[in-house]
C-alpha positions as CSV (number, residue, x, y, z in Angstrom):
1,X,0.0,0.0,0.0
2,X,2.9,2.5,0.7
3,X,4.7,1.5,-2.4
4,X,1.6,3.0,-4.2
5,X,1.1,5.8,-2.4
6,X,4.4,6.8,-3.1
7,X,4.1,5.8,-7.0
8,X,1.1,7.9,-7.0
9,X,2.7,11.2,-5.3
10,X,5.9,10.5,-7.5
11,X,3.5,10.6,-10.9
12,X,2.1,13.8,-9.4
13,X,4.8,15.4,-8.7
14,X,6.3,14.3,-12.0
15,X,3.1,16.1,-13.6
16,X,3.2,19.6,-11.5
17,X,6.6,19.3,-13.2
18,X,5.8,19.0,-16.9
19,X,2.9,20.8,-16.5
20,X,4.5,24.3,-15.2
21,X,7.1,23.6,-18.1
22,X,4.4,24.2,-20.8
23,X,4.3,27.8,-19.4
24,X,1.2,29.5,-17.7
25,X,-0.5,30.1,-20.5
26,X,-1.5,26.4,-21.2
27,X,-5.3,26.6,-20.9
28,X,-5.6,29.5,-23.2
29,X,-3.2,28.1,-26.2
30,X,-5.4,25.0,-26.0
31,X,-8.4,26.5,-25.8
32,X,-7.2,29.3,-29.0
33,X,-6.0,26.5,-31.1
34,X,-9.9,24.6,-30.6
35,X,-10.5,28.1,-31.9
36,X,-8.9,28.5,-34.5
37,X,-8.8,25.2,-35.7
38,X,-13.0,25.3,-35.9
39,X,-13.1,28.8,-37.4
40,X,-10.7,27.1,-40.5
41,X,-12.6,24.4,-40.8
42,X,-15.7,26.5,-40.8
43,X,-14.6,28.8,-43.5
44,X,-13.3,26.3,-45.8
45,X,-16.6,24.0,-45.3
46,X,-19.6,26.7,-44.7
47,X,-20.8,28.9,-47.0
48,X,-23.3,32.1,-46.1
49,X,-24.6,33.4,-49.0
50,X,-28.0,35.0,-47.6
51,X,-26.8,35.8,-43.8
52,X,-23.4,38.0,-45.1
53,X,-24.6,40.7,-44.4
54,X,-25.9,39.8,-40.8
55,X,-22.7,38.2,-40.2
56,X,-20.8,41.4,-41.1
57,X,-22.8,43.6,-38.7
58,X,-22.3,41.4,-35.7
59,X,-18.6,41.2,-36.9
60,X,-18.4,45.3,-37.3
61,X,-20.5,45.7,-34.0
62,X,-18.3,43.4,-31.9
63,X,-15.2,45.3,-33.3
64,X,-16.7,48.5,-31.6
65,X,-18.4,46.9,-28.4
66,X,-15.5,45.1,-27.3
67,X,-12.9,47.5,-28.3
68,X,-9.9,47.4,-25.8
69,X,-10.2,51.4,-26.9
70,X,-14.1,51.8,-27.0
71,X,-15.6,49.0,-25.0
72,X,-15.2,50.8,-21.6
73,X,-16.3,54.1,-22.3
74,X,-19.4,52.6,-24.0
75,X,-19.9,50.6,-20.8
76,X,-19.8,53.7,-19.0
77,X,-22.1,55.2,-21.2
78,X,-25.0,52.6,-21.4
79,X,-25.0,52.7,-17.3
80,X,-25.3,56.9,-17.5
81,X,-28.1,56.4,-20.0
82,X,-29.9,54.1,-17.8
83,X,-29.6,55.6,-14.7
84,X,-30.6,59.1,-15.9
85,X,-33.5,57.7,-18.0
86,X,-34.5,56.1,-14.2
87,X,-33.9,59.1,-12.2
88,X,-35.7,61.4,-14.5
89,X,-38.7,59.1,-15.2
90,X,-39.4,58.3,-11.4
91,X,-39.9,61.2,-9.7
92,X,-43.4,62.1,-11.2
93,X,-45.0,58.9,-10.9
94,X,-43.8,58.2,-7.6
95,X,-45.3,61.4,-6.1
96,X,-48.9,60.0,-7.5
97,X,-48.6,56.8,-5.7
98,X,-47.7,59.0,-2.4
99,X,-50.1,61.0,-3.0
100,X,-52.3,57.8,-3.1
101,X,-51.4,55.6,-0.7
102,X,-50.2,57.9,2.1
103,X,-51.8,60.8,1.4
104,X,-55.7,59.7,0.4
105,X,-55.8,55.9,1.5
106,X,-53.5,55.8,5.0
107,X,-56.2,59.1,6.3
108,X,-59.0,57.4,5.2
109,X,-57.7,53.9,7.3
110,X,-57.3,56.3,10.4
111,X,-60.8,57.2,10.5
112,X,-62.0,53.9,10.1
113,X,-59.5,52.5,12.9
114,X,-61.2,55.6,15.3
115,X,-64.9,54.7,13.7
116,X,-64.7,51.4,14.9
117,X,-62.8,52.1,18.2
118,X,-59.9,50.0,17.3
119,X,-57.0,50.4,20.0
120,X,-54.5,53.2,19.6
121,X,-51.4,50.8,19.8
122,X,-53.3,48.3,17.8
123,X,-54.0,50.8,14.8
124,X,-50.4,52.2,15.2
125,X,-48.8,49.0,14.4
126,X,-50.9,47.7,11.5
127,X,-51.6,51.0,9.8
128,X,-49.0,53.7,10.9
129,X,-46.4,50.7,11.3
130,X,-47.2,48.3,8.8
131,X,-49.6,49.7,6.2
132,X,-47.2,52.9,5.9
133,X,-44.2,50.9,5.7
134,X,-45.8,48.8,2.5
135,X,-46.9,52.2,1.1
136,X,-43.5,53.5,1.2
137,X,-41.8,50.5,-0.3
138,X,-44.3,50.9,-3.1
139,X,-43.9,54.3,-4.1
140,X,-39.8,55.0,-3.7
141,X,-39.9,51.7,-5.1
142,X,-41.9,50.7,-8.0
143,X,-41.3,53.5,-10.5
144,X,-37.2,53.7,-10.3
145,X,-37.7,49.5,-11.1
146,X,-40.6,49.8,-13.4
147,X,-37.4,51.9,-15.5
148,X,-34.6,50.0,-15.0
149,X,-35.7,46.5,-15.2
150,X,-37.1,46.9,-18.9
151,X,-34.4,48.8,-19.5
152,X,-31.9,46.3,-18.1
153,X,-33.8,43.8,-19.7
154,X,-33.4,45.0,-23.2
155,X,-29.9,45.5,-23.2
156,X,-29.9,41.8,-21.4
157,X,-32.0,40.5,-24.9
158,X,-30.3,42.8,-27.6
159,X,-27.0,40.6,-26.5
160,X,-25.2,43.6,-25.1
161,X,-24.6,42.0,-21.6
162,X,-22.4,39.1,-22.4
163,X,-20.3,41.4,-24.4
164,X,-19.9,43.6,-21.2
165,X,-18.8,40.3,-19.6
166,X,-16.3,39.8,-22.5
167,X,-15.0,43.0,-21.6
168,X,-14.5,42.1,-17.9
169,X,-12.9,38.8,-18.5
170,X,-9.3,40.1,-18.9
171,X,-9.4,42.4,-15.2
172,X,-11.2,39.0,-13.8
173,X,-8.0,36.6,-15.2
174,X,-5.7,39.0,-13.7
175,X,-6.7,39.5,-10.5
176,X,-6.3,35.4,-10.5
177,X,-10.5,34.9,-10.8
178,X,-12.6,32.8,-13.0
179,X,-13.8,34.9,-16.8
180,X,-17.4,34.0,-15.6
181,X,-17.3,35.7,-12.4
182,X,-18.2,39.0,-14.8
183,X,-21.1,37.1,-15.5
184,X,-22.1,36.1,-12.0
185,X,-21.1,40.1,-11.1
186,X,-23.7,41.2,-14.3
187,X,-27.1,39.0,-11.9
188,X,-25.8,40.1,-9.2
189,X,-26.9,43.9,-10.6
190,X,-30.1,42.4,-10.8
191,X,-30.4,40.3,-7.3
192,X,-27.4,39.1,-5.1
193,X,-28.9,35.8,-4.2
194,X,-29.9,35.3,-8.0
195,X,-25.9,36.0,-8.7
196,X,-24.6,33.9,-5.6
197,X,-26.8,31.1,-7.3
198,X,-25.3,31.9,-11.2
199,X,-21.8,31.1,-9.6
200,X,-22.5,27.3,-10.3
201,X,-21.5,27.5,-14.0
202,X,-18.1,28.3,-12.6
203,X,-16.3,24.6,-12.5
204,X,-13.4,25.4,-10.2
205,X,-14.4,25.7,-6.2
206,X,-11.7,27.8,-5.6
207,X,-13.0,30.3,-8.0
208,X,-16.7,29.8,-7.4
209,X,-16.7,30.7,-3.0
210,X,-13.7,33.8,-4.9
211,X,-17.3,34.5,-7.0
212,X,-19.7,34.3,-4.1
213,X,-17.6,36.3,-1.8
214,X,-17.5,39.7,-4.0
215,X,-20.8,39.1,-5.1
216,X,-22.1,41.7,-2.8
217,X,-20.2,44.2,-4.5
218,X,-22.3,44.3,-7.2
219,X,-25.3,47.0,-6.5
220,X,-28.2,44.9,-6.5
221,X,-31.7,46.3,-7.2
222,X,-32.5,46.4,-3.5
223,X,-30.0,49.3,-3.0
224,X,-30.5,51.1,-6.7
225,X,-33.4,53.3,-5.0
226,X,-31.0,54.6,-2.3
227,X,-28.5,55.3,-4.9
228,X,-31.0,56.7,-6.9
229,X,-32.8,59.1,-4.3
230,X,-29.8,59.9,-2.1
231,X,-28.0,61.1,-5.6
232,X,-30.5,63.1,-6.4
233,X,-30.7,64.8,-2.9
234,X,-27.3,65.9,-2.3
235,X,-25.3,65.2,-5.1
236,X,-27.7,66.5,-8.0
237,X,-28.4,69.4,-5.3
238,X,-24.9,70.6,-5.0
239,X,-24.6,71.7,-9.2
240,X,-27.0,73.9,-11.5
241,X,-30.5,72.3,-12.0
242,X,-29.9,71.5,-16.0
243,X,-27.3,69.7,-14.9
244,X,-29.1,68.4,-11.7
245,X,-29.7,64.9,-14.0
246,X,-26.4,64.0,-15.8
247,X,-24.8,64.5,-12.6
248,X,-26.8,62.3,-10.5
249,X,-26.7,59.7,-12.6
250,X,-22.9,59.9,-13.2
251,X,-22.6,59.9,-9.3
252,X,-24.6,56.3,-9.4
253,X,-22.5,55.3,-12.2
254,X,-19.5,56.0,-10.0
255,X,-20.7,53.9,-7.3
256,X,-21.7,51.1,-9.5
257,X,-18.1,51.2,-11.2
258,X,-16.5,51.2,-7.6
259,X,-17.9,48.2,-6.8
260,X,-16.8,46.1,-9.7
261,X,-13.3,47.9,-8.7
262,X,-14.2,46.6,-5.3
263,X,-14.9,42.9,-6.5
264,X,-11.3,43.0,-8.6
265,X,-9.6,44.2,-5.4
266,X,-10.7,41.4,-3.5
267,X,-10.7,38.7,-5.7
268,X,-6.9,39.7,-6.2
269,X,-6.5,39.8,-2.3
270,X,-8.1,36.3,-1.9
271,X,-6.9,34.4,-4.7
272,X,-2.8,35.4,-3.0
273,X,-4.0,34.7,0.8
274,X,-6.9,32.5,1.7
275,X,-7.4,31.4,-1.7
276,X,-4.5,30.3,-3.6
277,X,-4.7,29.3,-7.3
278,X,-4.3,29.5,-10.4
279,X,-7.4,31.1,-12.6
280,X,-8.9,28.2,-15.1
281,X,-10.0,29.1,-18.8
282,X,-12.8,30.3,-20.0
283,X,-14.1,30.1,-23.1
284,X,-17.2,32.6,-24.0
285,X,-19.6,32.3,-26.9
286,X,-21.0,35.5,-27.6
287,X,-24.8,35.2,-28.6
288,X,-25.9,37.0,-32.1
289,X,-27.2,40.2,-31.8
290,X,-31.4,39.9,-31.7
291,X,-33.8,42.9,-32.4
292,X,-36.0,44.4,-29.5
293,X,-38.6,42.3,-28.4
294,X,-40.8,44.9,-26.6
295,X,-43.9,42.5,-25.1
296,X,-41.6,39.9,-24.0
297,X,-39.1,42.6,-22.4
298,X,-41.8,44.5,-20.4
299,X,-43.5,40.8,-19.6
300,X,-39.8,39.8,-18.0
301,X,-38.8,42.6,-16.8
302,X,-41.7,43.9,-15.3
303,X,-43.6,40.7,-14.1
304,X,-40.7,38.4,-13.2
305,X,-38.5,40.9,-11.7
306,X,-40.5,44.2,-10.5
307,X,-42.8,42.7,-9.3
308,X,-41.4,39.8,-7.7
309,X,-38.8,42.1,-5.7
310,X,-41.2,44.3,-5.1
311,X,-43.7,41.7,-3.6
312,X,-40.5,40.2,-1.5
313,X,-39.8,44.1,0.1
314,X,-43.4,44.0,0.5
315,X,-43.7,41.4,2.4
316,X,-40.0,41.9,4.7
317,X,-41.5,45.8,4.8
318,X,-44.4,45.2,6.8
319,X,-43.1,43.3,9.9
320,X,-39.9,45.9,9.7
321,X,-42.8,48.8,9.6
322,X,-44.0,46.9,12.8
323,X,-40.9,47.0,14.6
324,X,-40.2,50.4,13.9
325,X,-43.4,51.4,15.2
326,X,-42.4,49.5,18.3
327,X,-39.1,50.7,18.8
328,X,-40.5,54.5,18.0
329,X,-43.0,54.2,20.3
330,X,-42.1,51.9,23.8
331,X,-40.3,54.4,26.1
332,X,-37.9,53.9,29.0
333,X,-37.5,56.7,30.7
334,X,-40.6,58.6,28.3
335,X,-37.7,58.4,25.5
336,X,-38.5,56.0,22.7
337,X,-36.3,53.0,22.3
338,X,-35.0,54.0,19.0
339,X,-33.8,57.8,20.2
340,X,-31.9,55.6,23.0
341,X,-30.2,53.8,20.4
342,X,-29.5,56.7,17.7
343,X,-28.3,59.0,20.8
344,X,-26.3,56.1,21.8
345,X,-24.6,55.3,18.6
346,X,-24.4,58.9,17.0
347,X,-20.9,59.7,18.7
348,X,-19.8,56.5,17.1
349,X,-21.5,57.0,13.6
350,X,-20.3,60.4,13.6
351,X,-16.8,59.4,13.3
352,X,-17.5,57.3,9.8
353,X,-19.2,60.4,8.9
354,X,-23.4,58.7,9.4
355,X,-25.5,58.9,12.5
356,X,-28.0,56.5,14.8
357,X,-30.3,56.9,12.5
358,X,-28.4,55.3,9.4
359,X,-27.0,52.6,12.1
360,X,-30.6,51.6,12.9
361,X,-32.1,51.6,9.8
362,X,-29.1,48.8,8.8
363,X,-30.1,46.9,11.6
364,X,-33.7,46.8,11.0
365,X,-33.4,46.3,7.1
366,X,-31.0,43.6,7.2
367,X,-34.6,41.4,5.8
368,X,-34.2,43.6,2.9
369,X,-32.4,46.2,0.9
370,X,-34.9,47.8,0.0
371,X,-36.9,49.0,2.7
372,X,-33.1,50.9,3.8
373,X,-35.0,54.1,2.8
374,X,-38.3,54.1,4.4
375,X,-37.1,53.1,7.3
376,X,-34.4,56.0,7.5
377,X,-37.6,58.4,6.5
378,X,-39.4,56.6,9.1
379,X,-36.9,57.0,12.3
380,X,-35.7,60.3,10.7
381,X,-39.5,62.1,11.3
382,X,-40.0,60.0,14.4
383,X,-36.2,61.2,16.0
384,X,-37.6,64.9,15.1
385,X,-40.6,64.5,16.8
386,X,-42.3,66.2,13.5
387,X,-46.1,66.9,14.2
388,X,-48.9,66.3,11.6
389,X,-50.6,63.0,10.1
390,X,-49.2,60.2,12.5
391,X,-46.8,61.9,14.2
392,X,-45.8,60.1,17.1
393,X,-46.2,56.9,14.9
394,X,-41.9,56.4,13.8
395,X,-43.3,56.6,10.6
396,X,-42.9,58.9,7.5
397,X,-46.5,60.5,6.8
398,X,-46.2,63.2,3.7
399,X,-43.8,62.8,0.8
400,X,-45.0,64.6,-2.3
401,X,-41.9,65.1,-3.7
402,X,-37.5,64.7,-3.6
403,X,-37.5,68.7,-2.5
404,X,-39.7,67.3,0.8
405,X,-37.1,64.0,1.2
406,X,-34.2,66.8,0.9
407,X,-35.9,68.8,3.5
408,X,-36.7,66.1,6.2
409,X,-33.1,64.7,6.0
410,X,-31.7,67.9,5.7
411,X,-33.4,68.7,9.3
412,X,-31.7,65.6,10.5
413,X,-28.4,67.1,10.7
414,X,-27.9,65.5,6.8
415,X,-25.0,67.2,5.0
416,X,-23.1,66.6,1.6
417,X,-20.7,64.0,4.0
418,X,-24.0,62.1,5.4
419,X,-25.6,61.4,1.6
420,X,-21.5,60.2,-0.3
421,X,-21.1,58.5,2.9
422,X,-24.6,56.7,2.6
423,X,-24.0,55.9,-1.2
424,X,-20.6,54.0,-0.4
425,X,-22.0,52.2,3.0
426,X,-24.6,51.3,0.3
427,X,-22.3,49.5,-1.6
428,X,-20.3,48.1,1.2
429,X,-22.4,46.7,4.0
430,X,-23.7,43.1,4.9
431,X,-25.7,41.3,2.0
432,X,-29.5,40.8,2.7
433,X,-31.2,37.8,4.6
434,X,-31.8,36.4,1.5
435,X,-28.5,36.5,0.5
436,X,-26.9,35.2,3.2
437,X,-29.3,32.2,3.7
438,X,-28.6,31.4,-0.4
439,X,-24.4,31.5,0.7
440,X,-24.5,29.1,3.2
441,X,-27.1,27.0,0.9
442,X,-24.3,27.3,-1.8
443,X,-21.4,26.8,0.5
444,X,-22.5,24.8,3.3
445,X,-19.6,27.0,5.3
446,X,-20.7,29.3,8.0
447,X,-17.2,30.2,8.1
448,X,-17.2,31.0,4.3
449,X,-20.9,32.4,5.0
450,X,-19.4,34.9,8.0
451,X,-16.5,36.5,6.0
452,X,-19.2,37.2,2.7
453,X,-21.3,38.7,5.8
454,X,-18.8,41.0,7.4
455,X,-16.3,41.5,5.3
456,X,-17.9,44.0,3.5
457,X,-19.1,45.6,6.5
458,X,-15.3,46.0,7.6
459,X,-14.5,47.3,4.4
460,X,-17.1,49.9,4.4
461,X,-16.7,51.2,7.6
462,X,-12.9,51.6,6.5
463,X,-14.0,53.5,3.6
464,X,-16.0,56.2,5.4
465,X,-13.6,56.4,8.1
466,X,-11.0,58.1,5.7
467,X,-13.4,59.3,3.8
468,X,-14.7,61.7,6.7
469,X,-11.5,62.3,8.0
470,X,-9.7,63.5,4.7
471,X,-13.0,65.3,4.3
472,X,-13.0,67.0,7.7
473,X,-8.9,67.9,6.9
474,X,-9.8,69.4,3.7
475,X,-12.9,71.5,5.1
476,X,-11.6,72.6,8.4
């Protein structure tokens, strides 16, 4: 038995060997000469006389999308386009639905809670509580995804995406990642958990957990509503109004970029410490381009994603709008639970440039990304003691437009600091429940599950640290 044991580690070692003497590069030669030996083939066997010109404008479009010269800017572009096409189309229609549901239909629940005698801490919970925390969800929500999605969707179908990926694949290789991690990084825009899943088409384990780490990174349509409306609030604010637009949405596309730069930073630091290894090939086929298909686009986009995310915040939103009415409203002392904690943590917040408020709300959303903004309305009005439709409640009660957001958060001690540092905590903070529940599903690893939980906490609380300091050095 030893004298094959040690035959076996001998032939191993005698392949290590050999193999390191074909150079680095092995994987890719092969996988070029497969290449190149099936495009010969192809030309001298296959003949297109009625697609040429189809062929030729894939060919010529290719040459320009994934342009080591062009392909990034246009990248760059695409996102600015989309994100100013959200920001400018959702402001209108979500003032409509707060006008609805908070302004017409959340009244008209208070009356009927008093007209049948209904408890006061009864009627707090279900309709200042959980009611107002659905409505909320619903209009901050819906519009900004009823925009992007189809959006999203289209440039998903026109074939756009994997060419984005194609683009990535070089920065993924050298950091010492898998080629398909772009692709796990490109669902991960759409839903974290959906992206953690998506790592299974990469082979190597090493690369995959590498792949599920850094997924977080990736600003997943929980968090594109903060982005959005905290953009639009203090960055778009702080330049002339025509240029209000552009510059929000370059401030999003900034964010969004920082976080791929993010995901290449530590898959480089992982794949030299805790996980060694050398990257594996990949081989992408990129699909032909295909023309618009409207019906199918706003059927996927906006029935199979919008609404299912919005159904899950919906349904994380309304217990959370519970416990914030709780926590807004049991005193000790005849202070609120929640001022004890924001008074308590604002000292340490302030130093990472946030407050209690932004702490809390963290806490409490951990269910869901996208309740992050309500909930920091909520405790916001409720920390103020503001009087007027359910004050009293920890709940936000009038919102007709971003001037009014501006106004309340700006009364919350808010500054320029507050709404960067909010963007980047954003981006680097704990992945949802969701998330972490699909990690150690895909892992089986709490200890694998733990550092994809807290690492990006660390690093953003590292990132606002110096962010406020060099901030407060340059203002002072």
């Amino acid at each position: 038995m030893e004298k094959v044991f040690e035959r076996r580690e001998k032939i191993i070692a005698e392949a290590n060997k050999l193999r390191w003497e074909l150079g680095e590069n092995i994987h890719d030669i092969l996988m070029e000469n497969i290449y190149e030996n099936a495009a010969e083939i192809a030309r001298k066997s296959v003949k297109y006389p009625d697609k040429e010109i189809a062929f030729s404008f894939d060919r010529t479009l290719d040459k320009i999308l994934t342009s080591k010269y062009f392909g990034f800017p246009i990248m760059f572009i695409m996102l600015g386009i989309v994100f100013w096409l959200t920001i400018q189309g959702a402001n209108y229609p979500s003032g409509l639905l707060s006008n609805l549901l908070v302004d017409t239909i959340h009244p008209a629940l208070k009356n009927f809670a008093i007209n049948i005698n209904l408890p006061w801490w009864l009627s707090g919970v279900l309709i200042d509580g959980a009611y107002l925390a659905m409505a909320w969800v619903v209009s901050v929500m819906l519009p900004p995804m009823a925009i992007f999605f189809p959006l999203y969707t289209l440039l998903e179908d026109f074939g756009y995406l994997p060419r984005v990926a194609f683009n990535m694949d070089p920065l993924y290789k050298k950091v010492g990642a898998h080629g398909r991690q772009a692709l796990t990084m490109a669902m991960g825009f759409g839903c974290n958990a959906a992206g953690v899943i998506a790592t299974r088409v990469i082979d190597s384990p090493r690369e995959r957990l590498i792949a599920i780490i850094t997924n977080n990174f990736s600003l997943c349509n929980g968090r594109w509503p903060t982005q959005i409306l905290i953009a639009t609030v203090f960055i778009g604010s702080a330049v002339p109004a025509y240029l209000a637009g552009i510059v929000s949405a370059a401030a999003v596309v900034f964010i969004a970029v920082l976080g791929i730069t993010f995901s290449l930073f530590v898959s480089w630091f992982l794949s030299r410490t805790l996980l060694k290894g050398e990257a594996s090939a990949f081989s992408l086929e990129l699909p032909p381009y295909r023309p618009p298909r409207i019906l199918q686009t706003l059927y996927t986009s906006l029935i199979d994603r919008t609404i299912f995310v919005l159904w899950r915040a919906i349904v994380f939103a309304v217990p959370a709008g519970m416990l914030i009415w709780l926590v807004a409203n049991i005193t000790i002392d005849g202070v609120s639970i929640a001022n004890h904690f924001i008074r308590f943590v604002n000292p340490i917040a302030f130093l990472f440039g946030l407050n209690g408020v932004i702490f809390l709300a963290y806490i409490i959303a951990i269910p869901a990304n996208e309740i992050v903004i309500p909930t920091i309305l909520m405790l916001t009005v409720a920390n103020l003691g503001i009087q007027g439709v359910g004050a009293g409640s920890g709940v936000m009660f009038e919102l007709e437009s971003t001037a009014d957001v501006a106004s309340i958060l700006h009364a919350g001690g808010w500054t320029l600091l507050t709404g960067i540092n909010l963007m980047l905590f954003s981006l680097l903070h704990n992945p949802c429940s969701t998330t972490i529940f699909t990690i150690y599903k895909e892992t089986k690893s709490w200890k694998w599950t733990l550092v994809s939980t807290f690492l990006p906490i660390a690093m953003g609380l590292t990132v606002t640290f110096f962010v406020t300091q060099i901030w407060r050095l340059l203002t002072n």
